[in-house]
matplotlib code that plots the C-alpha trace (Angstrom):
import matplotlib.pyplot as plt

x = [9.1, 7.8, 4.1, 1.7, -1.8, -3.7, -5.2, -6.4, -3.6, -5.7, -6.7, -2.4, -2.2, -4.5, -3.8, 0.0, -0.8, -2.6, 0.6, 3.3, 4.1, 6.7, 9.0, 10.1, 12.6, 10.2, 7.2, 5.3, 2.2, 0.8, 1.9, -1.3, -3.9, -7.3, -8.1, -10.8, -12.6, -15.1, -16.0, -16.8, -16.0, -12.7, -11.8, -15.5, -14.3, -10.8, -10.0, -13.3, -14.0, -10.8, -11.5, -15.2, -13.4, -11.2, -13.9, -15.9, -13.2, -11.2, -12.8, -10.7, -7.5, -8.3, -11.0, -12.6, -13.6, -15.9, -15.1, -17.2, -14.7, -11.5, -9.7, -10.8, -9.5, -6.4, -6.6, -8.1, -4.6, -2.4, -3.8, -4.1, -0.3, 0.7, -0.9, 1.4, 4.5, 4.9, 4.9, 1.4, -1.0, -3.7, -4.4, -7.1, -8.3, -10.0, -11.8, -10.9, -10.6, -11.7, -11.8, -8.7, -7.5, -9.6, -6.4, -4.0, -4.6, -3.9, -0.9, 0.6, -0.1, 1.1, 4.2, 4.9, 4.3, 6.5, 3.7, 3.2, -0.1, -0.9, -2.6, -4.4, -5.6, -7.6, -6.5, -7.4, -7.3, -3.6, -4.5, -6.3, -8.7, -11.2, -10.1, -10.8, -12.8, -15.5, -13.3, -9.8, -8.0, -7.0, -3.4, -2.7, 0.9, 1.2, -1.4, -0.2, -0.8, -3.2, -4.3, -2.7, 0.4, -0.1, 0.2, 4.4, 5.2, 3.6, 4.3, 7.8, 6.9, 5.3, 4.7, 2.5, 1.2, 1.2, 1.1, 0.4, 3.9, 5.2, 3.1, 6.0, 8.6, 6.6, 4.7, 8.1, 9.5, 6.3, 6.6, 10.2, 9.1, 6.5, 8.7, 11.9, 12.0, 13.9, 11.9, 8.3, 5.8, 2.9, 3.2, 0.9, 0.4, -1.6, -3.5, -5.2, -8.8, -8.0, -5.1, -6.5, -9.0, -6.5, -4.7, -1.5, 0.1, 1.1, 4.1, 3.5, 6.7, 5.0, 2.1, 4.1, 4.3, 7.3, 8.8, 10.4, 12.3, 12.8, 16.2, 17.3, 21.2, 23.4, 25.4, 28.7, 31.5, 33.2, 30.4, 28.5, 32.3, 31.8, 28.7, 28.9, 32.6, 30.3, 27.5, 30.0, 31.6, 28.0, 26.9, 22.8, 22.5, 18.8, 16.9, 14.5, 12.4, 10.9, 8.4, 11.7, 11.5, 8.3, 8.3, 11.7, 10.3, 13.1, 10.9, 12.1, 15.6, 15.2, 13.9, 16.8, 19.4, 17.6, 17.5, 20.9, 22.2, 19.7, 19.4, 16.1, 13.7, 11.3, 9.0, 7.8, 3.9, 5.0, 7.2, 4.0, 4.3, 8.2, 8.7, 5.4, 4.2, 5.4, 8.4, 11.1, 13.1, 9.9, 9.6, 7.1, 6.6, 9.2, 8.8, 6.2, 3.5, 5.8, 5.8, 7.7, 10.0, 11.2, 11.2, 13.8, 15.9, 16.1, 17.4, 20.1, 21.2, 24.6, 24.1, 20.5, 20.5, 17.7, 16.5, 14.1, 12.9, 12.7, 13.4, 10.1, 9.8, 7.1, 9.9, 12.3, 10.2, 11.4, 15.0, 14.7, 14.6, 18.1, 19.9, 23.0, 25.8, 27.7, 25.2, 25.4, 23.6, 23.6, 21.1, 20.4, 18.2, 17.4, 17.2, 20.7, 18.1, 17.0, 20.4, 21.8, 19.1, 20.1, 23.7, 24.2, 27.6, 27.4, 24.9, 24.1, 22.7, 21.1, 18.3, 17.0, 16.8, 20.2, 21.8, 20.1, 21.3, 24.9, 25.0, 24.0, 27.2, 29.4, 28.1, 28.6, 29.5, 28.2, 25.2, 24.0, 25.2, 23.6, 22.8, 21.2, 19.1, 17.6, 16.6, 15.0, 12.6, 12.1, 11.2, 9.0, 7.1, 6.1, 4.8, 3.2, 1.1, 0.7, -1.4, -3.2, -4.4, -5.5, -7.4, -9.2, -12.9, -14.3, -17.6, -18.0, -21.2, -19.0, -15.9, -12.3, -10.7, -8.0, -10.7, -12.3, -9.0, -9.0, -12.0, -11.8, -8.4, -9.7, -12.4, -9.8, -7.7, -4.0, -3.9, -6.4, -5.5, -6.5, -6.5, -6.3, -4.9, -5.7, -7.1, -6.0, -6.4, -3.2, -1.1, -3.0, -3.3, 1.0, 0.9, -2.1, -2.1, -0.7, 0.4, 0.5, 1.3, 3.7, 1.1, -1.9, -1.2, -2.2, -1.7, -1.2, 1.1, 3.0, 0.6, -1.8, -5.0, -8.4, -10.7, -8.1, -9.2, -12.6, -11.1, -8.2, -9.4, -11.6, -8.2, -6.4, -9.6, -9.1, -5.3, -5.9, -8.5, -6.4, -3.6, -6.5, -6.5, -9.5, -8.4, -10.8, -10.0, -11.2, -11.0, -10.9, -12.5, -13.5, -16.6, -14.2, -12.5, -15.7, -17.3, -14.8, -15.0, -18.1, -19.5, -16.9, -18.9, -21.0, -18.2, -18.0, -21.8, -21.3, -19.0, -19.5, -16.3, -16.3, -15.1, -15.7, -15.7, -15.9, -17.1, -15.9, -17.7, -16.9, -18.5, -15.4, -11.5, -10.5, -7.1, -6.5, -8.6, -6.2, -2.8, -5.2, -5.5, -1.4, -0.6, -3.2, -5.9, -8.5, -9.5, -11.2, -12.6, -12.3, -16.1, -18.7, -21.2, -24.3, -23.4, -23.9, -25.0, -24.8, -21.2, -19.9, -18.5, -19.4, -17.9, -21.7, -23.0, -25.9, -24.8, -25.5, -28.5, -26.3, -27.4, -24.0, -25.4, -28.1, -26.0, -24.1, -27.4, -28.6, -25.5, -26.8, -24.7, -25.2, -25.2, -25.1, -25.4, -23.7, -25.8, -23.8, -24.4, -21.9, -21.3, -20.9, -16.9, -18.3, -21.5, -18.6, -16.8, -20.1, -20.5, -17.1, -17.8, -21.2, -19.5, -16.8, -19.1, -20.6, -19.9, -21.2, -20.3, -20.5, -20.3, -20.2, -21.2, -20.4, -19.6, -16.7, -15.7, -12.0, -11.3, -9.5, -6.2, -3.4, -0.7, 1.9, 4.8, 7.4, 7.4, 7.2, 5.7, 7.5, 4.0, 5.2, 3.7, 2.6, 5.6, 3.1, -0.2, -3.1, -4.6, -2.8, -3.3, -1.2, 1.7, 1.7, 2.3, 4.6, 6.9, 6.5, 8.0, 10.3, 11.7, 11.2, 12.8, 15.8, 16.2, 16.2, 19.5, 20.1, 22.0, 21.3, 24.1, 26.9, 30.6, 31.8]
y = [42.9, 39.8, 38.4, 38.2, 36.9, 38.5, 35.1, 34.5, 32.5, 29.2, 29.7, 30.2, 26.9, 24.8, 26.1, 25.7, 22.1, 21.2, 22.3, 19.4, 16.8, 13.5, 12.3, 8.7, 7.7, 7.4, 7.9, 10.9, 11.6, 14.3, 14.3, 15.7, 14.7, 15.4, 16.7, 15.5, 18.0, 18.1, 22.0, 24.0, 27.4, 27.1, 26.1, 26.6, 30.3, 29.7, 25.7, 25.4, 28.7, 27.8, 24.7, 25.6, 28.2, 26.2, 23.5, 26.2, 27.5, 23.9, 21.1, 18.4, 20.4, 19.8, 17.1, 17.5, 14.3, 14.0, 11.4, 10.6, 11.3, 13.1, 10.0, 7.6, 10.8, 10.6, 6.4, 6.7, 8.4, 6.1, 3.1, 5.8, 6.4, 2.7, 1.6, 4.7, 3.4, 6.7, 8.8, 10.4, 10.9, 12.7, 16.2, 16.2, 19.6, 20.0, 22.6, 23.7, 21.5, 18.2, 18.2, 18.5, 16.3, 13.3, 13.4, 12.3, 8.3, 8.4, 10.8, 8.7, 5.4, 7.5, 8.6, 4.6, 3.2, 5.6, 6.9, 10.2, 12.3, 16.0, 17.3, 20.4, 21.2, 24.7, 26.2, 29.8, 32.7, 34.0, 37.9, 36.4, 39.3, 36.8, 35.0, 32.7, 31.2, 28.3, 24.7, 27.0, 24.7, 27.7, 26.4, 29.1, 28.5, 28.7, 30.6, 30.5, 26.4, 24.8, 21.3, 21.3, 21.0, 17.6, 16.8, 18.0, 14.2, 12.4, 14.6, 14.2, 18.1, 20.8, 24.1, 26.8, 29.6, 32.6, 35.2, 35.0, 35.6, 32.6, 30.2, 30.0, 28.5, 26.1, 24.6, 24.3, 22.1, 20.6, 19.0, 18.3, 15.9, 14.6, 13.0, 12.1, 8.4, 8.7, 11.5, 10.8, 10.4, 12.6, 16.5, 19.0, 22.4, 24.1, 27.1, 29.7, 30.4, 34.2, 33.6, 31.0, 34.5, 36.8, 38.1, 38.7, 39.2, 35.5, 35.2, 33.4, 31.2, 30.2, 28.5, 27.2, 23.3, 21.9, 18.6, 16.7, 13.8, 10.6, 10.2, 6.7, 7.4, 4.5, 2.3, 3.5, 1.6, 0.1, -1.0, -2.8, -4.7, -5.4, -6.8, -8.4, -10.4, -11.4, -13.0, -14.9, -16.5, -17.1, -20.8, -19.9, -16.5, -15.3, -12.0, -10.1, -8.0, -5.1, -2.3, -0.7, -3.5, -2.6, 1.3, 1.1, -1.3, -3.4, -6.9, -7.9, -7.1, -9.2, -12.1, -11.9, -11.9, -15.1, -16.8, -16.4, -16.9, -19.5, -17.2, -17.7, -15.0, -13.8, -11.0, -8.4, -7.6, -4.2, -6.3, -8.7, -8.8, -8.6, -12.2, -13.7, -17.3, -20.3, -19.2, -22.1, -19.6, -18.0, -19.1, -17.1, -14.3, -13.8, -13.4, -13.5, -14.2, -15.8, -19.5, -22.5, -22.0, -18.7, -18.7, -22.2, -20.9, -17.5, -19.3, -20.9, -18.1, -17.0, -13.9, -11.8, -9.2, -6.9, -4.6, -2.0, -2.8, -1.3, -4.5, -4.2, -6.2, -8.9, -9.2, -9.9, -12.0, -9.5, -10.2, -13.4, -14.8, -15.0, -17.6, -18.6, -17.1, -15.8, -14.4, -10.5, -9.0, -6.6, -3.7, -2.3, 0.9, 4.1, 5.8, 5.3, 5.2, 1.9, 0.7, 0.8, -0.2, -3.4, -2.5, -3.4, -3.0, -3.8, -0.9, -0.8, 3.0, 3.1, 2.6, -1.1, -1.8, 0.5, -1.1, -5.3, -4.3, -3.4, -6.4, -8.8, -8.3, -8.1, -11.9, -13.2, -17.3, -17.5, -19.7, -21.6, -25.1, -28.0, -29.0, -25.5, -25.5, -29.2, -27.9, -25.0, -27.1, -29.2, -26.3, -24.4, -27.8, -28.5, -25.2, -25.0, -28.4, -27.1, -23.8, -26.1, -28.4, -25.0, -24.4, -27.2, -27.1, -28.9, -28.6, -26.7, -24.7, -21.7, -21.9, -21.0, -17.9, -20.0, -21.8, -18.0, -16.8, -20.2, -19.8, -15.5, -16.5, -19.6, -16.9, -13.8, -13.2, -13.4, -9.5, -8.6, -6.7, -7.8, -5.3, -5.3, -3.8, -5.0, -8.1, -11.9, -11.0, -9.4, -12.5, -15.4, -13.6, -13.0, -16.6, -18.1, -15.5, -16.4, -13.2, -13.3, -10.0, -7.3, -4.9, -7.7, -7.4, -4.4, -4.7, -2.0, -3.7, -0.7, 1.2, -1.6, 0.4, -0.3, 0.7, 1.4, -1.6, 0.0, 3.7, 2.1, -0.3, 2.7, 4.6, 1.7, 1.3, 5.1, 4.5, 1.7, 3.4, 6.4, 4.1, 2.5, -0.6, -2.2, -5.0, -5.9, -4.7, -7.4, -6.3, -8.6, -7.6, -8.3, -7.0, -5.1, -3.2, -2.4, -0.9, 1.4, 3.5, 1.2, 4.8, 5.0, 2.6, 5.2, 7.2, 3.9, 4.2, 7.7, 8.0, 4.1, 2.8, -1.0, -2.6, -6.5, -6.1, -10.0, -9.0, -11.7, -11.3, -13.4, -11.2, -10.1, -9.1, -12.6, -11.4, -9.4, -12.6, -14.7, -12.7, -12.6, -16.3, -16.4, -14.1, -15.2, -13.2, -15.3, -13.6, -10.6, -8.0, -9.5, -10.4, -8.8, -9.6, -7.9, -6.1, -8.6, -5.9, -9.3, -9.8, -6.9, -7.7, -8.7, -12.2, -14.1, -15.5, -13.4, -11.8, -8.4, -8.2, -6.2, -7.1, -6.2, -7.3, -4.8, -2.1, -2.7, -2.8, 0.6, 2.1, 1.1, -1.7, -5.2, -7.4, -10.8, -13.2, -16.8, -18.9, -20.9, -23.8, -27.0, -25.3, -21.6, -22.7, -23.5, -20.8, -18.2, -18.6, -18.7, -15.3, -14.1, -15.0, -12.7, -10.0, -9.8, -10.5, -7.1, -3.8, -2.6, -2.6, -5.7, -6.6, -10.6, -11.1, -14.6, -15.7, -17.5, -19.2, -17.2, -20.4, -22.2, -20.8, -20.6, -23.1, -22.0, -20.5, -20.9, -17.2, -15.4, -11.8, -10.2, -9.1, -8.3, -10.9, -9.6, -10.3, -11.3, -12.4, -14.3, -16.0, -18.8, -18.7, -15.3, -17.6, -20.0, -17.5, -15.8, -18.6, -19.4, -15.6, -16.1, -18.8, -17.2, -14.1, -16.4, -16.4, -12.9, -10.6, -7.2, -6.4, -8.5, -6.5, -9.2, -9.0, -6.7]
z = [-19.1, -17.6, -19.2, -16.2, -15.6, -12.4, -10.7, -7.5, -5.3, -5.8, -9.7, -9.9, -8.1, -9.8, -13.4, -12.4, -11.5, -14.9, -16.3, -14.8, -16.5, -15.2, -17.4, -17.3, -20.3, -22.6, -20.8, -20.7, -18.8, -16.6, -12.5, -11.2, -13.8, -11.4, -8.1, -5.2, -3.2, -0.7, 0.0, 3.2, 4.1, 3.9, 0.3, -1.7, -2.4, -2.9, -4.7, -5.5, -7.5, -9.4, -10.1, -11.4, -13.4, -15.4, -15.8, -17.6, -19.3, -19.8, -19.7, -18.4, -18.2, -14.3, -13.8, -10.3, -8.6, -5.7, -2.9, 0.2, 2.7, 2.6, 4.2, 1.3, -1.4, -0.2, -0.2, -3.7, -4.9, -3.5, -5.1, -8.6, -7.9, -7.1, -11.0, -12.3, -10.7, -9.1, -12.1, -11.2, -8.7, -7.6, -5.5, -2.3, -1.4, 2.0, 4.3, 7.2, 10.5, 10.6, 6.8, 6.8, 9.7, 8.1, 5.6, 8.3, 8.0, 4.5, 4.7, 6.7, 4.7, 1.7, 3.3, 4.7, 1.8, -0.4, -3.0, -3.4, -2.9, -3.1, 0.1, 0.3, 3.4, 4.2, 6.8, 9.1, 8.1, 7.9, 8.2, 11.3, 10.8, 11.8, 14.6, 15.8, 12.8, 12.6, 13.4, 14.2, 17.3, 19.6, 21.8, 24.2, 24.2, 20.6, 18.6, 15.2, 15.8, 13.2, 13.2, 9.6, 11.8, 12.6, 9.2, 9.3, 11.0, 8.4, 4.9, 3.3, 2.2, 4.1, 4.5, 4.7, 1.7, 4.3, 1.6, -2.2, -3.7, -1.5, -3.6, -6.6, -4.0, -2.3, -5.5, -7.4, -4.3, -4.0, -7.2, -6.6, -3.6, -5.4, -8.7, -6.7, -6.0, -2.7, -0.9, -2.4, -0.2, 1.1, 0.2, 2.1, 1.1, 3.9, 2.3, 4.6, 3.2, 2.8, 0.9, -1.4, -2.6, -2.6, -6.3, -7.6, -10.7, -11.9, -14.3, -17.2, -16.5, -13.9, -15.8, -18.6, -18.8, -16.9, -16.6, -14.1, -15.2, -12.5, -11.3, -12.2, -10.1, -11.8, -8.9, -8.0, -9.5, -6.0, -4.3, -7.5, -8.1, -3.6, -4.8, -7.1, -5.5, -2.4, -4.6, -6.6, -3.4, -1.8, -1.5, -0.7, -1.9, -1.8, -3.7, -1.2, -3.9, -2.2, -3.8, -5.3, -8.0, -9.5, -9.1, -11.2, -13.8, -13.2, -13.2, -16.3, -15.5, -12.1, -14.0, -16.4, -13.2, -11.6, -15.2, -15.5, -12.3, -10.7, -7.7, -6.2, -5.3, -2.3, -2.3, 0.3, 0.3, -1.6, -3.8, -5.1, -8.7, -8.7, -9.8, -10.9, -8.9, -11.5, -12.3, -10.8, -9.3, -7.1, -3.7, -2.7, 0.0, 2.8, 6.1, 9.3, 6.4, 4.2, 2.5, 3.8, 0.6, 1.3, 5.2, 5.0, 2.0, 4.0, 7.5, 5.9, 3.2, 3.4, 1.2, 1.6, -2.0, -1.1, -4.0, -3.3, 0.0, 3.5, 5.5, 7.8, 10.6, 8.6, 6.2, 8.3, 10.6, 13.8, 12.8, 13.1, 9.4, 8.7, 11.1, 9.5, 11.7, 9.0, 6.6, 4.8, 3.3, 0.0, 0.0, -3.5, -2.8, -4.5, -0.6, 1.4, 4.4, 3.4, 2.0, 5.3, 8.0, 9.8, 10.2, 6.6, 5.3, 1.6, 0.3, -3.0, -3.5, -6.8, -8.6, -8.8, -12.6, -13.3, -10.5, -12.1, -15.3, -14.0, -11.5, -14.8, -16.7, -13.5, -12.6, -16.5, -15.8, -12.4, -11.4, -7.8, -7.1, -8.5, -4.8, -4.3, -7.7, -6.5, -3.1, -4.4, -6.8, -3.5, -1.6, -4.1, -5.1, -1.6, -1.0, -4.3, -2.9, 0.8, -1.9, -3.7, -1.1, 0.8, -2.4, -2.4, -1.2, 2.1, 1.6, 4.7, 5.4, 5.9, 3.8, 5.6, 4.0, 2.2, -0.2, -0.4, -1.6, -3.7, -5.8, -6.5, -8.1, -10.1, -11.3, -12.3, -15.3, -14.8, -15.6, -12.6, -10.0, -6.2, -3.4, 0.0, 3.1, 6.5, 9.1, 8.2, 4.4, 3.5, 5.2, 3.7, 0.4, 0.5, 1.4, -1.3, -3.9, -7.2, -9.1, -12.2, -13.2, -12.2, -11.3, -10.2, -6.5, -4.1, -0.3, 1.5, 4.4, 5.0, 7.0, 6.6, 7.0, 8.0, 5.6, 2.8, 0.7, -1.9, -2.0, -2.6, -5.4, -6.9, -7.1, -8.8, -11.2, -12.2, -12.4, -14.6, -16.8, -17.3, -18.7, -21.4, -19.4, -19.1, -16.5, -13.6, -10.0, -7.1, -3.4, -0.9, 2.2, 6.1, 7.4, 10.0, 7.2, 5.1, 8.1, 8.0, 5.0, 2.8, 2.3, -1.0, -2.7, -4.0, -5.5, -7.6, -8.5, -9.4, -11.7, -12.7, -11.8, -12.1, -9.0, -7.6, -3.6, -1.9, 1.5, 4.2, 6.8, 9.9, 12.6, 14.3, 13.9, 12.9, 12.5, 15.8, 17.0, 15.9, 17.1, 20.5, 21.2, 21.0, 23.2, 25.9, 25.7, 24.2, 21.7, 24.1, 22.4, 18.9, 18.0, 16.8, 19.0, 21.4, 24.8, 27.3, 30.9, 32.8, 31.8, 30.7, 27.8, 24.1, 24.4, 24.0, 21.2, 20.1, 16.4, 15.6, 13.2, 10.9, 7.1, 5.3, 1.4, 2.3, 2.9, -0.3, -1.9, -0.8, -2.1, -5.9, -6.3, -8.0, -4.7, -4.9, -1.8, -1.3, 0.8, 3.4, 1.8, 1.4, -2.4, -1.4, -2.8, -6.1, -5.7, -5.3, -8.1, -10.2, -8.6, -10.2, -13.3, -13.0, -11.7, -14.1, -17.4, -15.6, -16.4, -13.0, -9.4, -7.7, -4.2, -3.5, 0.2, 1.8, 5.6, 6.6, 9.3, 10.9, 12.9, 9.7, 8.8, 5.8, 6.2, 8.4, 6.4, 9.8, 10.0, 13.2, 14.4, 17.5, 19.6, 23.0, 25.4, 29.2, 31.2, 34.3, 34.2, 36.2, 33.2, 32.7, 28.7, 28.9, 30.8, 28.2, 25.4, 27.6, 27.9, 24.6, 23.3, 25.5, 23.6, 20.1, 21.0, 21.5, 18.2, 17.2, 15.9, 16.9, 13.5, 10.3, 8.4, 8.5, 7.5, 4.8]

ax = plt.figure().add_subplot(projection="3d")
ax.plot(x, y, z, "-o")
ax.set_aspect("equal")
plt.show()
């Protein structure tokens, strides 16, 4: 006769969870090792009984964490799971209702960017003996609608624990989502507040440990030998190195192709890290954001190899990247979906340091041109100048965000990580940044999320410090995005998680402010500034009297304040170095002024212009899109 265990439908769950472990070749660690919470009516009795139970019984089998919102729990796993390389992550267990629809943002982002998350949203009562229930949405057309439906466009995984017994199925292919490198993403498990209380008798099978071992598919003999035939006869080959790259480990195996080869490299915003920024064979990042290097290499390329990336339209700058007439492209790619976007013919479906590894013995002997080798150096050098003279201070009052960027790297270690997500940041950092290691660079461009950046961070800290590494975490941040979700900063002071957060604050959207002078709308909208009832609008000049370093100081952080001074450069990185002899918190605030930009990489972003307008700045940019368009492809996949 089978062993049982009478549990409650959630004490099954959670003791089920503390019991699965991902296997990696020789790695080994557990795939859900912790789970946020914030309770209400809907999961206090249910999730949070069971976790309380195994804590008393266990503890650490489980470890509960709080978070401030339920958005920034699910935005704390991602960045956990991005440290891991996919090979763990960490649950979220809501209430009913908005609790739970507060998860959307981040399933979403989760799902965009390919990491997976756990999602456990409360939901009504499924007897519906109580009906309808505190925060139930009631649709007359379709009453056994939940708002944990909404969640079904943006979960790889869904479904619904309507009775007890159903629980074994739908955690089994839960997990299955979860640890498969093609379909990972976010996984939501709604789970009716009744049920989560209700008993059955639990097989012990159930509860044993269990492993599930990453699929690393090997590439399929024909279309490696295609491959490999159309890089040898390329004259300007180029490597796009997408997210793929790192979440395989295959960074080492990359660098061994390119060594041997002399095939130069570009990176996505996911891919940061892929190739590190000195190497002579790094061009920097690709695309609408991208450098000078990689943007003119990539125009003229006659063979595009992506490995492990999705092809979004930054990195493709709208289609419009890749001008030689003849150029193909080779997609290496763990998901066919992304193998063969863009028409391309010559996919690749494998995993990226399998398929690396393969590719490396089938291109034995071959190497770039002479000519091609001296124009990459050429390339790469002036970029690496147009960087350094971006660096360099002016000794304005209120520094531009290049020297910002500038003086927080000249103050890290070349093992810290910098995060961010969203506004002018992400682009100027894929432009400036130098990475110096394969995991030192976090933007979430995917889904490139507002308010993302400190849960975020705080999740990649906990990542990090779960793996014994001690290295510091540095989030980069607009006063936009940190109005968002700042309110995580005291899940750092709680639990004393050592993050460095350099607020920017430039009183406005400089980024949106930016993309709104192009396209002729002046930058409408854009600033933070007081309601003007004369005008209508907030385009005066009187700033709000919003003290930002004081907010960050009520949360319990160390705060310190750059005065905008002709040395707030040099006063900032004195600041780094404070913060990161600290073993607290620490929030650097200093203003900037969003008028001076990166250098222009010669990327472009396809933001649809007003087709007729009475402003004559909107005709301008009109006629202007007009042209760039021109030099957009409807299909980048090429010849076979």
């Amino acid at each position: 006769m089978t062993s049982t265990t009478r549990l409650t439908a959630a004490q099954a769950l959670v003791e089920f969870l503390a019991n699965q472990w991902t296997v990696d070749g020789d790695i080994r660690e557990r795939t859900i090792p912790g789970m946020f919470g914030i309770f209400g009516h809907g999961n206090v009795a249910g999730l949070g009984q069971a976790l309380a139970q195994l804590h008393a019984e266990s503890p650490g089998r489980m470890p509960y964490f709080q978070a401030r919102n339920e958005q920034a729990m699910v935005h704390q796993s991602v960045g956990f799971a991005r440290m891991h390389r996919r090979r763990a992550t960490l649950a979220s267990a809501s209430s009913v209702g908005p609790g739970a629809t507060n998860m959307l943002t981040g399933a979403a982002l989760a799902t965009t960017n390919r990491l997976p998350v756990l999602l456990l949203p409360s939901d009504t009562f499924s007897s519906r003996v109580a009906d309808p229930v505190l925060q139930q949405l009631e649709q007359p057309h379709d009453t056994g609608l939940t708002v944990n439906d909404a969640f079904r466009p943006v979960s790889r995984f869904f479904d619904r624990v309507q009775r007890p017994e159903q629980l074994y199925s739908i955690a089994l292919a839960a997990m299955r989502v979860l640890t498969d490198p093609v379909e990972t993403g976010a996984v939501t498990i709604a789970l009716p507040e009744d049920v989560q209380a209700e008993a059955l008798d639990v097989p012990q099978e159930f509860l044993r440990p269990r492993e599930w071992r990453i699929r690393r598919p090997l590439p399929e003999r024909q279309p490696l030998l295609h491959a490999a035939t159309k890089i040898r006869s390329a004259r300007r080959p180029l490597i796009v190195a997408g997210g793929g790259v790192l979440y395989s480990g295959a960074e080492d195996s990359l660098r061994e192709l390119v060594e041997a080869t002399g095939i130069p490299v570009t990176t996505t915003q996911a891919g940061g890290g892929a190739m590190l920024w000195d190497h002579p064979r790094y061009v920097g990042g690709m695309g609408a954001t991208g450098s000078t290097a990689a943007n003119r290499l990539a125009a003229e390329a006659d063979l595009v190899i992506g490995i492990g990336t999705r092809y979004s339209d930054f990195t493709t700058a709208s289609r419009t990247a890749f001008q030689d007439a003849q150029v193909s492209f080779v997609n290496i790619n763990v998901a066919a979906f992304d193998g063969y976007k863009h028409g391309v013919q010559l996919p690749v479906i494998a995993d990226a340091r399998e398929a690396l590894v393969a590719l490396l013995a089938e291109l034995d002997g071959f190497e770039v041109s002479r000519e091609y080798s001296e124009r990459i150096v050429r390339e790469k050098t002036e970029w690496d100048a147009a960087v350094d003279a971006a660096f360099a201070p002016s000794g304005r009052i209120r520094p531009g965000q290049p020297e910002i960027i500038g003086a927080v790297q000249s103050a890290t270690d070349p093992e810290d990580v910098v995060v961010q997500a969203a506004g002018s940041l992400p682009g100027d950092l894929q432009k400036l940044w130098r990475v110096r290691d394969a995991l030192g660079y976090h933007v979430e461009y995917a889904f490139s999320t507002m308010g993302y950046e400190i849960p975020g961070a705080i999740g990649v800290k906990r990542g990090l410090e779960a793996l014994g590494d001690r290295r510091d975490v540095v989030v980069l941040v607009g006063d936009g995005s940190y109005l968002m979700l700042s309110s995580e900063l005291v899940t750092a002071v709680a639990e004393g998680i050592k993050i460095i957060v350099v607020l920017v604050q430039n009183h406005g959207y400089a980024s949106i402010g930016h993309l709104s002078e192009t396209i002729g709308s002046e930058r409408f909208g854009t600033r933070y500034r007081a309601w003007d009832p004369a005008a209508w609008d907030f385009e005066g000049d009187q700033l709000l009297p919003v003290d930002l370093a004081m907010n960050a100081r009520s949360y319990g952080l160390d705060v310190i304040e750059i005065a905008s001074t002709p040395s707030a450069v040099r006063d900032l990185t004195a600041a780094m170095a404070a913060a990161k002899a600290s073993e607290r918190s620490t929030v650097i605030h200093i203003e900037s002024d969003p008028l001076v930009y990166a250098p222009g990489g010669e990327g472009w972003w396809d933001v649809p212009v007003a087709e007729v307008a009475t402003l004559d700045s909107t005709r301008r940019a009109r006629a202007d899109y007009e042209s760039r368009r021109t030099a957009q492809r409807p299909l980048l996949g090429g010849a076979s």
